[in-house]
C-alpha positions as CSV (number, residue, x, y, z in Angstrom):
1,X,7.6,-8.9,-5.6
2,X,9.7,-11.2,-7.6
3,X,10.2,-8.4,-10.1
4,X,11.4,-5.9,-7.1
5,X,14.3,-8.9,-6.8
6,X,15.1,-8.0,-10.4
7,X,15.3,-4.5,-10.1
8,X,17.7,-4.5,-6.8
9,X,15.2,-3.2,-4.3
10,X,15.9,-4.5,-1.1
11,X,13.7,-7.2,0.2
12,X,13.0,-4.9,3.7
13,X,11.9,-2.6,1.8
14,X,9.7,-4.5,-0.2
15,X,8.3,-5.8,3.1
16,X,7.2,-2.5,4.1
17,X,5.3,-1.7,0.9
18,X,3.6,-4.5,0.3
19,X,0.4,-3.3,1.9
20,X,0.1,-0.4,-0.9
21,X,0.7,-3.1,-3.4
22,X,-1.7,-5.4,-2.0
23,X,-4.9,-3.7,-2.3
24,X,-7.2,-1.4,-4.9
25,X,-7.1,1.5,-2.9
26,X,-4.5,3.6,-4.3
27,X,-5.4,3.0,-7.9
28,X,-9.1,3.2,-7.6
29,X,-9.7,0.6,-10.6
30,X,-13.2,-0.6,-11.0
31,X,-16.3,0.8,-10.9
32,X,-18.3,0.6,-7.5
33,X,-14.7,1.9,-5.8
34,X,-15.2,4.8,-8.8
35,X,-19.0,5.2,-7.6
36,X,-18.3,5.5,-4.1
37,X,-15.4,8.2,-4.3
38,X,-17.1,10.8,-1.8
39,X,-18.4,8.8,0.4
40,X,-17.2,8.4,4.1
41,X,-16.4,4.2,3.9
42,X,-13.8,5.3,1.7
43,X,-11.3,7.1,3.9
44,X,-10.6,3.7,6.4
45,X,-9.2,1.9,3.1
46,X,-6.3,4.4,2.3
47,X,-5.4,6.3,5.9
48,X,-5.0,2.0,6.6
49,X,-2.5,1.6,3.9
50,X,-0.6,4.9,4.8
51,X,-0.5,3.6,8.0
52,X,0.8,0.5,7.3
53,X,3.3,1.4,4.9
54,X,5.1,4.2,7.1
55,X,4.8,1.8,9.6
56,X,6.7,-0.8,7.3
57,X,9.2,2.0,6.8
58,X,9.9,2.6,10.3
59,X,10.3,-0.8,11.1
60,X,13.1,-1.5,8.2
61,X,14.8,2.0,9.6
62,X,14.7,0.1,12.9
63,X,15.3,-3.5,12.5
């Protein structure tokens, strides 16, 4: 987060991605998350932080 500051990104939107930066499941980094790739337990973990960061998105269009 501090090195958004550096770079100019606005600290609403920062807010409103911070879920997708807070969590392995976009990068898919270790190995039980690599194991586990097809199964069902899986999809929860990244619909969640799609969720939450187009939610985040709205909210800075609308505050």
């Amino acid at each position: 987060m501090p090195l958004g500051f550096v770079f100019g990104i606005p600290a609403p939107l920062l807010i409103a991605v911070w879920p997708a930066a807070n969590g392995c499941f976009p990068l898919r980094a270790y190995g039980p998350f690599i194991a586990a790739i097809d199964h069902s337990f899986m999809l929860p973990g990244p619909v969640t932080t799609c969720v939450a960061v187009s939610t985040g998105f709205a909210m800075v269009r609308i505050i």
